[in-house]
Backbone as XML, in Angstrom:
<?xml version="1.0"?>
<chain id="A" units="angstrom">
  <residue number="1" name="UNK">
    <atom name="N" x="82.617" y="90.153" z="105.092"/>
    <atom name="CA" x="83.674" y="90.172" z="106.081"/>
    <atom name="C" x="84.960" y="89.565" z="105.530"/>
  </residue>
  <residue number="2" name="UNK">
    <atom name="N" x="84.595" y="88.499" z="105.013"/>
    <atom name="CA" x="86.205" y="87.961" z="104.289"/>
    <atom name="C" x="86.651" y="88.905" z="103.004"/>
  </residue>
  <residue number="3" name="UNK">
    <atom name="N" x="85.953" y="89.433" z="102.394"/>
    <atom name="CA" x="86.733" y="90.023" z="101.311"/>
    <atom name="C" x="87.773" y="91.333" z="102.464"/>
  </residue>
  <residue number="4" name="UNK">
    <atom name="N" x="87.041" y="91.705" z="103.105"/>
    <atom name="CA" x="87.929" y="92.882" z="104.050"/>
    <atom name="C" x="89.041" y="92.735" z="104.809"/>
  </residue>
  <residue number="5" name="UNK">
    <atom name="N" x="88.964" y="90.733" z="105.253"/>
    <atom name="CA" x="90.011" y="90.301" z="105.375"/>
    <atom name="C" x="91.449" y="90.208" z="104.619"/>
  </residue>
  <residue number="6" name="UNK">
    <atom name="N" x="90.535" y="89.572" z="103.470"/>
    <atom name="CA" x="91.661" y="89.761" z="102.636"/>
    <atom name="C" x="92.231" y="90.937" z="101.751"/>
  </residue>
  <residue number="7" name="UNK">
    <atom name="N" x="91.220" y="92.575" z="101.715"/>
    <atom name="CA" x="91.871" y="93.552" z="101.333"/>
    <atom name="C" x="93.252" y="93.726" z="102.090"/>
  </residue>
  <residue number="8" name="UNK">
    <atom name="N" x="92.715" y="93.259" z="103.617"/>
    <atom name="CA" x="93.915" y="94.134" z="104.353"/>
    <atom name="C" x="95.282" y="93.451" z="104.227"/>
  </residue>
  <residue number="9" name="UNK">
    <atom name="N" x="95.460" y="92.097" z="104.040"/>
    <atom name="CA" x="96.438" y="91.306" z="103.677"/>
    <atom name="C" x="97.011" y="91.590" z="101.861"/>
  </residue>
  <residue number="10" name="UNK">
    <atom name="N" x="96.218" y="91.746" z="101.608"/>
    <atom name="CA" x="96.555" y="92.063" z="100.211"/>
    <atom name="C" x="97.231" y="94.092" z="100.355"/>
  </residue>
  <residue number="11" name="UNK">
    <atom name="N" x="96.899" y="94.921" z="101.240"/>
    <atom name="CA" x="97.157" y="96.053" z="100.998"/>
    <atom name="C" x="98.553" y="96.045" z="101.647"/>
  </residue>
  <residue number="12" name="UNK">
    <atom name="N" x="98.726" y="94.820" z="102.865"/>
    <atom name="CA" x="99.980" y="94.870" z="103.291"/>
    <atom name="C" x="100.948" y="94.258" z="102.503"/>
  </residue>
  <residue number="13" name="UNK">
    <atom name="N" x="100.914" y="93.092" z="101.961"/>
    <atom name="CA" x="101.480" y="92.477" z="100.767"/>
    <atom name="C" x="101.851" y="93.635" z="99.465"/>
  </residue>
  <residue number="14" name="UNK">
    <atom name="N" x="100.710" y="94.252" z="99.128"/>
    <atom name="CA" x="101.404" y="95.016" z="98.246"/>
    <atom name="C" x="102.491" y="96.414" z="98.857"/>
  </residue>
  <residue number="15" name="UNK">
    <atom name="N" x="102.058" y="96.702" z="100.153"/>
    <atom name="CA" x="103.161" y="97.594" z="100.560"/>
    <atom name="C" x="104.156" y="97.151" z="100.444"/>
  </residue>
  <residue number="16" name="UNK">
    <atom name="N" x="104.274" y="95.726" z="101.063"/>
    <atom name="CA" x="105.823" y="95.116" z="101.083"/>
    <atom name="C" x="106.683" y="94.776" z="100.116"/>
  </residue>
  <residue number="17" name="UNK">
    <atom name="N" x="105.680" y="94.849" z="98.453"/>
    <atom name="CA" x="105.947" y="94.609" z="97.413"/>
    <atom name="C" x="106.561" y="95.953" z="96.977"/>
  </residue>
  <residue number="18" name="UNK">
    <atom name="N" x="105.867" y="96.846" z="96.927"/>
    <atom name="CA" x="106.340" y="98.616" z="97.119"/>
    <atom name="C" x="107.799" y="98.799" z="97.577"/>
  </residue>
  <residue number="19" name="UNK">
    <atom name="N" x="107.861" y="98.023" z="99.040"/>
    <atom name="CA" x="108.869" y="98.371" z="99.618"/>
    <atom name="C" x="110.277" y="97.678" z="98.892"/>
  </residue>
  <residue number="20" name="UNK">
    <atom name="N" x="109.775" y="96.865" z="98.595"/>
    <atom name="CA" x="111.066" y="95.659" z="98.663"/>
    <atom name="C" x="111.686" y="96.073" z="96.504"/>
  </residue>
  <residue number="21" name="UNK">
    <atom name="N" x="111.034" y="97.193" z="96.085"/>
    <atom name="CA" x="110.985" y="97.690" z="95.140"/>
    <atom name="C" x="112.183" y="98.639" z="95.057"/>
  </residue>
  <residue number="22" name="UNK">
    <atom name="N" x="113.087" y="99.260" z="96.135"/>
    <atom name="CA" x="113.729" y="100.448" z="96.100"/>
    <atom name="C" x="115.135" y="99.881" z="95.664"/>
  </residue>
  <residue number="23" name="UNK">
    <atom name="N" x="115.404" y="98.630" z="95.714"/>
    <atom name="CA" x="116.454" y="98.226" z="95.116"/>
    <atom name="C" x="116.327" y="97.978" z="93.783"/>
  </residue>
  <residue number="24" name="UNK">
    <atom name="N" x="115.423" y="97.905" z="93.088"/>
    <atom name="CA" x="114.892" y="97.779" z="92.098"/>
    <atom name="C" x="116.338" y="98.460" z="90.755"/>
  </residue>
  <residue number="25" name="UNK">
    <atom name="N" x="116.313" y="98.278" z="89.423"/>
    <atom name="CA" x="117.031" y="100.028" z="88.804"/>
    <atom name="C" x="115.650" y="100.507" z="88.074"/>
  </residue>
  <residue number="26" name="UNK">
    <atom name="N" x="114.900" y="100.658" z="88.566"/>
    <atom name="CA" x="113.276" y="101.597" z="88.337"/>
    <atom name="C" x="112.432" y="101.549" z="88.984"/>
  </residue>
  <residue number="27" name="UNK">
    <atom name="N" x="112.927" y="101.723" z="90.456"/>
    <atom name="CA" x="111.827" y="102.077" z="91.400"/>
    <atom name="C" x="111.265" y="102.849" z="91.271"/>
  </residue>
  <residue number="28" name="UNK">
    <atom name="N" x="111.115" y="104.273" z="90.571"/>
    <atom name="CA" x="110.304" y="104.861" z="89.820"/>
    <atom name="C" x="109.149" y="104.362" z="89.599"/>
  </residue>
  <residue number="29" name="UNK">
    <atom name="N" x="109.150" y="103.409" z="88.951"/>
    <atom name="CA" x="108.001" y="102.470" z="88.165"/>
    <atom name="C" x="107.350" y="101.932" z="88.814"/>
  </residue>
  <residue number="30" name="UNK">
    <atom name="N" x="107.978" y="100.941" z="89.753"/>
    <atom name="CA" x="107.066" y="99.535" z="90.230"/>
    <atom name="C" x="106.770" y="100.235" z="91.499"/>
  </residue>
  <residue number="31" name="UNK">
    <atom name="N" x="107.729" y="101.290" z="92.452"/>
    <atom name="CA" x="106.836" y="101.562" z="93.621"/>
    <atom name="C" x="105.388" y="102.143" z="93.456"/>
  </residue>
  <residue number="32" name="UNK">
    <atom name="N" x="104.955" y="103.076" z="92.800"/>
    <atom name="CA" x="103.658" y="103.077" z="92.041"/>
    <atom name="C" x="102.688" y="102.427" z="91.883"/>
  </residue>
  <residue number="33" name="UNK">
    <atom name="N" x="103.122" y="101.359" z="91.022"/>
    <atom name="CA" x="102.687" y="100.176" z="90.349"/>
    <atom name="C" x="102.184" y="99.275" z="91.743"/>
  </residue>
  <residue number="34" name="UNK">
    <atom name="N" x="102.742" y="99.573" z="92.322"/>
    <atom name="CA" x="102.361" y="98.437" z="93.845"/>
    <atom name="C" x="101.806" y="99.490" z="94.856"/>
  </residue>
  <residue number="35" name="UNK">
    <atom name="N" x="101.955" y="100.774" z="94.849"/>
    <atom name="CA" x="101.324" y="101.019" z="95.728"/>
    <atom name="C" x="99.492" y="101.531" z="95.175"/>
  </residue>
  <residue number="36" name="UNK">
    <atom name="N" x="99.522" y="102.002" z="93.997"/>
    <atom name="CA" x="97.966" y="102.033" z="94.052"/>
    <atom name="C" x="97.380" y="100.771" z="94.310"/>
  </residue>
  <residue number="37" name="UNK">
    <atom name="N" x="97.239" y="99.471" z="94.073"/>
    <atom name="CA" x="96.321" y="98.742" z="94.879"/>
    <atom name="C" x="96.479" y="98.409" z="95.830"/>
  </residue>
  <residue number="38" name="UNK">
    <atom name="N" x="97.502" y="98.703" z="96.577"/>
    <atom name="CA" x="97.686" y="98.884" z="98.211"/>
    <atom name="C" x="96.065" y="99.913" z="98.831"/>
  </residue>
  <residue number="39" name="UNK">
    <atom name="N" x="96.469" y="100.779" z="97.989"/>
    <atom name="CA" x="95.216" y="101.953" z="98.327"/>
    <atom name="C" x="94.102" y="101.658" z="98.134"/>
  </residue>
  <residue number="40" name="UNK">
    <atom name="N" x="94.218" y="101.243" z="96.858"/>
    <atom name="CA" x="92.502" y="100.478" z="96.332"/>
    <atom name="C" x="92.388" y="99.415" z="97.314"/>
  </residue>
  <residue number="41" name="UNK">
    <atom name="N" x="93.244" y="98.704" z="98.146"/>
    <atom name="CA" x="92.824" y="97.673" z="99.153"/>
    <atom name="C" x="92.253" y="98.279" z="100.388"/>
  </residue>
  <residue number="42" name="UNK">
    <atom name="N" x="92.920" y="99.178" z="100.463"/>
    <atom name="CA" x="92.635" y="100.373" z="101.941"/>
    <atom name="C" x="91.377" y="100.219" z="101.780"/>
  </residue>
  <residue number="43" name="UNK">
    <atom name="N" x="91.466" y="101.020" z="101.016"/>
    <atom name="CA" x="89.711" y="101.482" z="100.711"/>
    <atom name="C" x="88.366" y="100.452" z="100.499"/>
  </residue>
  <residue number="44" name="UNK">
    <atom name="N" x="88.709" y="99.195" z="99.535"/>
    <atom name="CA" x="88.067" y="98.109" z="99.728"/>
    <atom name="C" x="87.571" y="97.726" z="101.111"/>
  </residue>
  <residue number="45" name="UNK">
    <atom name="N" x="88.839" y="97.704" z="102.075"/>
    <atom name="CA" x="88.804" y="97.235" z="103.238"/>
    <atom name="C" x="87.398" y="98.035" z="104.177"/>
  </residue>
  <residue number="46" name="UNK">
    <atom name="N" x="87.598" y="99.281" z="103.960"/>
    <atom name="CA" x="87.199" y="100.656" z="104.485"/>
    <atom name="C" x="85.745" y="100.853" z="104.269"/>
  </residue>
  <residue number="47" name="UNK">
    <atom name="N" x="85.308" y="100.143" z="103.437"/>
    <atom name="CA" x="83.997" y="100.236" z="102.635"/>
    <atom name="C" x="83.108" y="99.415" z="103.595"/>
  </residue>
  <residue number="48" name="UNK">
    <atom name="N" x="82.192" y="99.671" z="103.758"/>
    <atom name="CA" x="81.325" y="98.103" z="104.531"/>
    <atom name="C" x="80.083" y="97.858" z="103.381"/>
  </residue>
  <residue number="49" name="UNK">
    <atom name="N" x="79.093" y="98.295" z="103.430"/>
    <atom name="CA" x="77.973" y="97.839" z="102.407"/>
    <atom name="C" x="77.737" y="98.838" z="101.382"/>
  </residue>
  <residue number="50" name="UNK">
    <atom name="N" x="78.324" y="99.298" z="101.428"/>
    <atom name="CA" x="77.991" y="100.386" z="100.055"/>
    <atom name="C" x="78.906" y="99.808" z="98.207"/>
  </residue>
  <residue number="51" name="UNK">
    <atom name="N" x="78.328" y="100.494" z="97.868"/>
    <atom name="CA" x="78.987" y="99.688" z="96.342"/>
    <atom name="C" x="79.403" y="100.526" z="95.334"/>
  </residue>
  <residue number="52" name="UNK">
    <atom name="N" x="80.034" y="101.898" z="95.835"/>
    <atom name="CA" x="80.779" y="102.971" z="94.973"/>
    <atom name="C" x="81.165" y="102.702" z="93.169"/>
  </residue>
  <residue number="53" name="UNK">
    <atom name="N" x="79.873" y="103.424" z="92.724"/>
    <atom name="CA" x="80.170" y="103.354" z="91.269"/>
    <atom name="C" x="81.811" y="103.742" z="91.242"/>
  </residue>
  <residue number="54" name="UNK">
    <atom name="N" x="82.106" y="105.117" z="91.170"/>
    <atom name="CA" x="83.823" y="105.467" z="91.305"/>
    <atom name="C" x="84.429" y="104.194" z="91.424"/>
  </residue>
  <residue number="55" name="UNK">
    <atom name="N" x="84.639" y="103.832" z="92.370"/>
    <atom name="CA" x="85.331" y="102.791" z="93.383"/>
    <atom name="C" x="85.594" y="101.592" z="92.031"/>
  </residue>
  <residue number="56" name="UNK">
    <atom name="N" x="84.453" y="101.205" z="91.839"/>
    <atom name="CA" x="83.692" y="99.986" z="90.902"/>
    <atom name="C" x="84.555" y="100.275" z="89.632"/>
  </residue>
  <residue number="57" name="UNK">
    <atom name="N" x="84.695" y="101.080" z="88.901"/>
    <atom name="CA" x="85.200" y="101.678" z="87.297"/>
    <atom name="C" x="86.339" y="101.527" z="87.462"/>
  </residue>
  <residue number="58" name="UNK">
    <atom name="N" x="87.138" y="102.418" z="89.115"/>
    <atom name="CA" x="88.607" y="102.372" z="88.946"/>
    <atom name="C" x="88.696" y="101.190" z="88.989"/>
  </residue>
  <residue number="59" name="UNK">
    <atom name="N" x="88.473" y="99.945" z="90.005"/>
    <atom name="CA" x="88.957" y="98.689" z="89.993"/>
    <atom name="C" x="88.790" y="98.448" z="88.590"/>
  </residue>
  <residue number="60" name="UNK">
    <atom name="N" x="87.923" y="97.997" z="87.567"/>
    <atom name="CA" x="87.593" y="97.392" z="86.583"/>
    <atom name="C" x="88.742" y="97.621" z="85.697"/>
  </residue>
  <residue number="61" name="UNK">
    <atom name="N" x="88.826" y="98.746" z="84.944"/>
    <atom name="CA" x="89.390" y="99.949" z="85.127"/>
    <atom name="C" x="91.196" y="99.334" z="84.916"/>
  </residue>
  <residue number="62" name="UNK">
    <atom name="N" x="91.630" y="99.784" z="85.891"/>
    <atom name="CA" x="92.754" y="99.612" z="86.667"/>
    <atom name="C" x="93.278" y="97.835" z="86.466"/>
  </residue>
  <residue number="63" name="UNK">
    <atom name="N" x="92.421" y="96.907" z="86.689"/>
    <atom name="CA" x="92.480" y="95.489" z="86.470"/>
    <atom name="C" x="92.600" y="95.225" z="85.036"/>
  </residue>
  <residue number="64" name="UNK">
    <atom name="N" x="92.132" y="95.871" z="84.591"/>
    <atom name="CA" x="92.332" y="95.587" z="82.887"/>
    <atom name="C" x="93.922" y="95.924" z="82.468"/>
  </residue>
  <residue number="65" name="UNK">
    <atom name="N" x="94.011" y="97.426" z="83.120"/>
    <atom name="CA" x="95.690" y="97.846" z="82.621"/>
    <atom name="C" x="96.302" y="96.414" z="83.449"/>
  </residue>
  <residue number="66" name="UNK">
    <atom name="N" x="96.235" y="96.352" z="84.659"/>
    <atom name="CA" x="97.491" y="95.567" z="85.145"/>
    <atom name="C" x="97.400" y="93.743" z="84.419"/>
  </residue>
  <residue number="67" name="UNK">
    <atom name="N" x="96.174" y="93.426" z="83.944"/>
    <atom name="CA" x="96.104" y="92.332" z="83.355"/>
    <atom name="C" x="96.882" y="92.586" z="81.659"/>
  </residue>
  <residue number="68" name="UNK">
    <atom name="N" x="96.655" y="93.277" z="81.106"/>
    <atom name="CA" x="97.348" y="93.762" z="79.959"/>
    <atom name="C" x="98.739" y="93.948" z="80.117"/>
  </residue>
  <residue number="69" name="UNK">
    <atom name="N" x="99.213" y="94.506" z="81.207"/>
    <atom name="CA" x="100.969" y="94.817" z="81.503"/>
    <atom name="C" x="101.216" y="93.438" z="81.757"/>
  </residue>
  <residue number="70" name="UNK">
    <atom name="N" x="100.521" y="92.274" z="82.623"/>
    <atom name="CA" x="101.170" y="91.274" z="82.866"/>
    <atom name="C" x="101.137" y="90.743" z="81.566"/>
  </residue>
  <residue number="71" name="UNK">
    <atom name="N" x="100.710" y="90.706" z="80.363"/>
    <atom name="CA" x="100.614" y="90.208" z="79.129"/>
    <atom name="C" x="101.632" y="90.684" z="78.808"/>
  </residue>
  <residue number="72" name="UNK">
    <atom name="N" x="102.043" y="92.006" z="78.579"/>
    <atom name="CA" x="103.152" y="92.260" z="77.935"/>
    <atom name="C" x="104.691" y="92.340" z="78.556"/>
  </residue>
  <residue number="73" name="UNK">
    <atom name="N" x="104.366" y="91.957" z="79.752"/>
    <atom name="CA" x="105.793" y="91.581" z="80.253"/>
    <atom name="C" x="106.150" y="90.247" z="80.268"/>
  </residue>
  <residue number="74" name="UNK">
    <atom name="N" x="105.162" y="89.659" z="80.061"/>
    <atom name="CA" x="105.302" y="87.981" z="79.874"/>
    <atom name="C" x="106.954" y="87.501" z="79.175"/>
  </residue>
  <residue number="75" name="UNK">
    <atom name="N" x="107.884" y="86.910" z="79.653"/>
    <atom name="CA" x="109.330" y="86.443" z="78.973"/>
    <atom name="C" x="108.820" y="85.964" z="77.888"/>
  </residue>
  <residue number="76" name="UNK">
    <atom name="N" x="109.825" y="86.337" z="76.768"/>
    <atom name="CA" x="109.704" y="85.284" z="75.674"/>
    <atom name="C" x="110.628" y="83.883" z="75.852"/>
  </residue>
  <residue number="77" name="UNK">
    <atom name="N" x="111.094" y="83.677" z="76.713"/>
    <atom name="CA" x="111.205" y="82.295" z="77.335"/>
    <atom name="C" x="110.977" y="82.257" z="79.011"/>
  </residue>
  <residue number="78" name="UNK">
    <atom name="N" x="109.933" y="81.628" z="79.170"/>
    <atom name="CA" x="110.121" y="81.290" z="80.620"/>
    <atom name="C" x="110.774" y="80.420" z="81.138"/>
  </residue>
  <residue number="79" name="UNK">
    <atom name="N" x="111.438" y="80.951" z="82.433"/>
    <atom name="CA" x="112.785" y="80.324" z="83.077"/>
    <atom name="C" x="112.595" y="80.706" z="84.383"/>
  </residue>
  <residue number="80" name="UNK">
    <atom name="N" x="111.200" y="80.867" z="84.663"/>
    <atom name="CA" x="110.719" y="80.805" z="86.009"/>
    <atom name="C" x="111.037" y="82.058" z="87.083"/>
  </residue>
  <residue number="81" name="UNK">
    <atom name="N" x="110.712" y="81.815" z="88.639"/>
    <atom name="CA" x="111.394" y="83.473" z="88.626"/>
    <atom name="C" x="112.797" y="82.711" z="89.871"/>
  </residue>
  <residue number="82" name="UNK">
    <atom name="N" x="113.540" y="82.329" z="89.323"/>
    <atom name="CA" x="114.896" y="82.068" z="90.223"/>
    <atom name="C" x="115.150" y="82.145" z="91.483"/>
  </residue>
  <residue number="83" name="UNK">
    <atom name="N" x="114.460" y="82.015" z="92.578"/>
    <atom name="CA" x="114.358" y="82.626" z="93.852"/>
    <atom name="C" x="116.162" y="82.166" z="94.752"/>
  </residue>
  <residue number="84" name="UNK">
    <atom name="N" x="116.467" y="80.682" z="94.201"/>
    <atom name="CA" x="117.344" y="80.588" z="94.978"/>
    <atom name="C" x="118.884" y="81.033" z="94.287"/>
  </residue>
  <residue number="85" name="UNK">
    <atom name="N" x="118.804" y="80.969" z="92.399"/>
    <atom name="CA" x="119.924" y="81.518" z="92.423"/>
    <atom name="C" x="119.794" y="83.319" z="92.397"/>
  </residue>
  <residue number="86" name="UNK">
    <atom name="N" x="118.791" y="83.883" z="91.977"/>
    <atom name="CA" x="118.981" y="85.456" z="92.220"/>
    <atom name="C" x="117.941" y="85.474" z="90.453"/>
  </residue>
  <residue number="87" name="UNK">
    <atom name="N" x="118.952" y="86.585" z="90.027"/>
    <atom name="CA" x="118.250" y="87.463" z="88.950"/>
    <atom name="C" x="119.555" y="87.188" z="87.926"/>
  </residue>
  <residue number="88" name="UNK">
    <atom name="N" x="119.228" y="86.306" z="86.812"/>
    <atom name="CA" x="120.546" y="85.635" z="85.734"/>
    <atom name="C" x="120.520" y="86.352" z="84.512"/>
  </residue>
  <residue number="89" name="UNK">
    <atom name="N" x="119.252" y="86.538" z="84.595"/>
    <atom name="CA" x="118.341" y="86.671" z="82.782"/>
    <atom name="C" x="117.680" y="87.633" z="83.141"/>
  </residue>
  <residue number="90" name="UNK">
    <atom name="N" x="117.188" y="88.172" z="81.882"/>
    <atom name="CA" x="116.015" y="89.339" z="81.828"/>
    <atom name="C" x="114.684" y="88.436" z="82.053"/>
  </residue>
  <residue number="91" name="UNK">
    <atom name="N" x="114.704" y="86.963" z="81.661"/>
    <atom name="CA" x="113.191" y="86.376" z="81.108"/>
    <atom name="C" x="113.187" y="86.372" z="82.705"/>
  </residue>
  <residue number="92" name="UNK">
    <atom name="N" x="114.035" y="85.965" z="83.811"/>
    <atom name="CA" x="113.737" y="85.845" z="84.788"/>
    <atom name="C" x="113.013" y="87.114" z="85.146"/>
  </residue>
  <residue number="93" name="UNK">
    <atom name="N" x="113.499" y="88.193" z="85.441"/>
    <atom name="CA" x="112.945" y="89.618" z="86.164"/>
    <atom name="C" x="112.095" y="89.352" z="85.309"/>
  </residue>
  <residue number="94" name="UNK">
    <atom name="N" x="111.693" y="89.297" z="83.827"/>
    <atom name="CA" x="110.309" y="89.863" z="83.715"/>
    <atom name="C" x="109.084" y="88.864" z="83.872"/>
  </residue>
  <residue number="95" name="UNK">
    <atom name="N" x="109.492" y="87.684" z="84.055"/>
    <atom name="CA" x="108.699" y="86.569" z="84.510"/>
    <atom name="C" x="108.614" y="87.206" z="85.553"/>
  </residue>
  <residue number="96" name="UNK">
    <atom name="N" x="109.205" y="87.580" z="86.633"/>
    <atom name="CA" x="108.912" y="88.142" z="88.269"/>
    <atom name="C" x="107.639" y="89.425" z="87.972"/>
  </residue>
  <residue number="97" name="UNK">
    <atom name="N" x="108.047" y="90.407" z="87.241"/>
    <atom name="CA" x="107.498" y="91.433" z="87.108"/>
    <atom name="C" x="106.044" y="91.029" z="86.437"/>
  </residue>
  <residue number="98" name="UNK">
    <atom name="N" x="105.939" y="90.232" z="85.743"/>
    <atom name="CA" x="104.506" y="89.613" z="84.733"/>
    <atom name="C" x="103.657" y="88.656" z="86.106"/>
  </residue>
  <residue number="99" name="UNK">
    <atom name="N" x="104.173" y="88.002" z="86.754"/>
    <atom name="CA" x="103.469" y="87.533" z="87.456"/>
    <atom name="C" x="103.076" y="88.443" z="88.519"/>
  </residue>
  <residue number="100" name="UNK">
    <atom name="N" x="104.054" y="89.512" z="89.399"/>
    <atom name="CA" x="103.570" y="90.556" z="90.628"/>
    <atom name="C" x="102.330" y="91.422" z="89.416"/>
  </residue>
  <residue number="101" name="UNK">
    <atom name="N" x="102.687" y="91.878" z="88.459"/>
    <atom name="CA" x="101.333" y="92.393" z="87.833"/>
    <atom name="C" x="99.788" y="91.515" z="88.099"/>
  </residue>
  <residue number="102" name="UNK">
    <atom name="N" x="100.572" y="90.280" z="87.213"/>
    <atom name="CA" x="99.333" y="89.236" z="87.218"/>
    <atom name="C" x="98.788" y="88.930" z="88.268"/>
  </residue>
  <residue number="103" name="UNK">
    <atom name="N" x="99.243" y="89.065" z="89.931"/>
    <atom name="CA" x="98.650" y="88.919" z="90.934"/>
    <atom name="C" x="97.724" y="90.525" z="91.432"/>
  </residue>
  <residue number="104" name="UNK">
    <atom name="N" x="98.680" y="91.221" z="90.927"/>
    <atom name="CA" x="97.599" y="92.437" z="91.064"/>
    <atom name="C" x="95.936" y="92.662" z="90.438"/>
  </residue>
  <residue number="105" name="UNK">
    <atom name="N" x="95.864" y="92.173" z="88.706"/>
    <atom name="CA" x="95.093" y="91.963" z="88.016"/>
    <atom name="C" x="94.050" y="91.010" z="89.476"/>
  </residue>
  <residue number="106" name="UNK">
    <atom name="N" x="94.427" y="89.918" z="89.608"/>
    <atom name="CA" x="93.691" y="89.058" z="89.750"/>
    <atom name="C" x="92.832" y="89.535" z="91.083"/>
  </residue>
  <residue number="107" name="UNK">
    <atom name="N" x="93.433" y="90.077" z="91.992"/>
    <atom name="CA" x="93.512" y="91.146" z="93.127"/>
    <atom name="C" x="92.143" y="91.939" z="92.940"/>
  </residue>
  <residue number="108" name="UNK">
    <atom name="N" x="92.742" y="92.838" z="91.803"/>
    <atom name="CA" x="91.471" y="94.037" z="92.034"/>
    <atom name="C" x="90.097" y="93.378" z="90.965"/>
  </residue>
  <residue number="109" name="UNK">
    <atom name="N" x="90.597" y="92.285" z="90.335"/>
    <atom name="CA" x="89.256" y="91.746" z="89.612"/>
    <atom name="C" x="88.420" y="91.107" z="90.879"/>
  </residue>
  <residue number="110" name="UNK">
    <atom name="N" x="89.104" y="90.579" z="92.184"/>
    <atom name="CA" x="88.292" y="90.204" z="92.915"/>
    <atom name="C" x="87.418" y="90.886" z="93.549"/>
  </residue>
  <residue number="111" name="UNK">
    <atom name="N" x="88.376" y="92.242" z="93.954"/>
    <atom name="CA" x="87.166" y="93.485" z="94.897"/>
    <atom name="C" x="86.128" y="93.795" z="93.510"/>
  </residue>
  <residue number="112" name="UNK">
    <atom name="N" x="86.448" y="93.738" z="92.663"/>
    <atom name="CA" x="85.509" y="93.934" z="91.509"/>
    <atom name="C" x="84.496" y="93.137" z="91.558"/>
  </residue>
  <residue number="113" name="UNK">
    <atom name="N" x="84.597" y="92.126" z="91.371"/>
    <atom name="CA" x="83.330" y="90.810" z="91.343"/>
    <atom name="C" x="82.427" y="91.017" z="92.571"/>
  </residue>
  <residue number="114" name="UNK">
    <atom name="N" x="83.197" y="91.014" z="93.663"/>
    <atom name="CA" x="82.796" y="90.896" z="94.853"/>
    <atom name="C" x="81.641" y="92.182" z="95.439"/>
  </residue>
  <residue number="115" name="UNK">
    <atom name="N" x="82.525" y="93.664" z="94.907"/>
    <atom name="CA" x="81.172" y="94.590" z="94.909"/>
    <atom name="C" x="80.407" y="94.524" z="93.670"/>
  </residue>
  <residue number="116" name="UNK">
    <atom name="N" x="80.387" y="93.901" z="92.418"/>
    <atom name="CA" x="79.565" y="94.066" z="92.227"/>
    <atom name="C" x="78.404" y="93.656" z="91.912"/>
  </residue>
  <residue number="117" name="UNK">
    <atom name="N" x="78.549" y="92.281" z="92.763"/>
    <atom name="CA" x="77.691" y="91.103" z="93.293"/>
    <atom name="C" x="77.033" y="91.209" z="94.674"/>
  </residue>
  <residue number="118" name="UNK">
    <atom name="N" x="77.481" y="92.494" z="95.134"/>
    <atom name="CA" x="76.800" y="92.634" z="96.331"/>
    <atom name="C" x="75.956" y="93.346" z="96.349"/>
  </residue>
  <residue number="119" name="UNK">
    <atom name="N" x="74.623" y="93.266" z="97.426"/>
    <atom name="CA" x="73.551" y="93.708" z="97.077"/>
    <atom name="C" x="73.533" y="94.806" z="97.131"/>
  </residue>
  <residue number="120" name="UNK">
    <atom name="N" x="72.942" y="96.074" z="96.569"/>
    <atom name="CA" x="72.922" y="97.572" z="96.778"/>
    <atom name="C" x="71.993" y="97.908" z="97.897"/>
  </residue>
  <residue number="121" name="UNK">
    <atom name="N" x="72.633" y="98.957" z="99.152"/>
    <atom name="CA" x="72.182" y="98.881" z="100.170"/>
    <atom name="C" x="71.840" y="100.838" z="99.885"/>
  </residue>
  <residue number="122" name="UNK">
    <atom name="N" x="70.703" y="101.267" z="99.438"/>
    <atom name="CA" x="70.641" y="102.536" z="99.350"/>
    <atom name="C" x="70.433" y="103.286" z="100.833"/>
  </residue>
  <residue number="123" name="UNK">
    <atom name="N" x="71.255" y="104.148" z="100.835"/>
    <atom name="CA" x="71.007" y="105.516" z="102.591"/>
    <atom name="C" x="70.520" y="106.429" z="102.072"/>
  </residue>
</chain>
């Protein structure tokens, strides 16, 4: 029950992350980028006892790329992500962008663990 809680907070969070993306200069990119685990949360959410091999691979899958992108967007100086003066530096945006990855990673490694620690309920 709590992981479904928290898909659905996490699928709205990443919409809003999606959304708040169009000002972006490559919304192209990151609306994408934020909305598939919006979906993969849907669906997490959506699931009750079953433990979808599919399901299982894409998360794994999918958590690996976004843990790898947050690696490579990592600043070569961190300077934090600026909230109160804005966007100064590049290290800033990509510190922003390395960490919204890195919360994604951490995200779908959880629906990951979580199904696939749960018991298999065969129909």
């Amino acid at each position: 029950m709590a992981i479904r809680v928290f898909a659905i907070i996490m699928a709205l969070a990443f919409v809003a992350s999606a959304v708040v993306q169009y000002n972006d200069p490559d919304p192209h990119l990151w609306i994408p980028i934020y909305l598939f685990p919006a979906i993969l949360s849907v669906i997490v959410w959506r699931i009750k006892d079953q433990r979808p091999a599919l399901l299982m691979s894409v998360l794994l899958v999918a958590s690996l790329f976004y843990f790898a992108g947050a690696i490579y967007q990592w600043p070569a100086h961190w300077e934090g992500v600026a909230l109160r003066n804005g966007m100064k530096t590049v290290n800033i945006e990509e510190g922003r962008e390395s960490l919204g990855l890195g919360l994604v990673f951490v995200t779908l490694f959880i629906y990951w663990l979580v199904l696939h620690f749960r018991p298999h309920v065969r129909r």
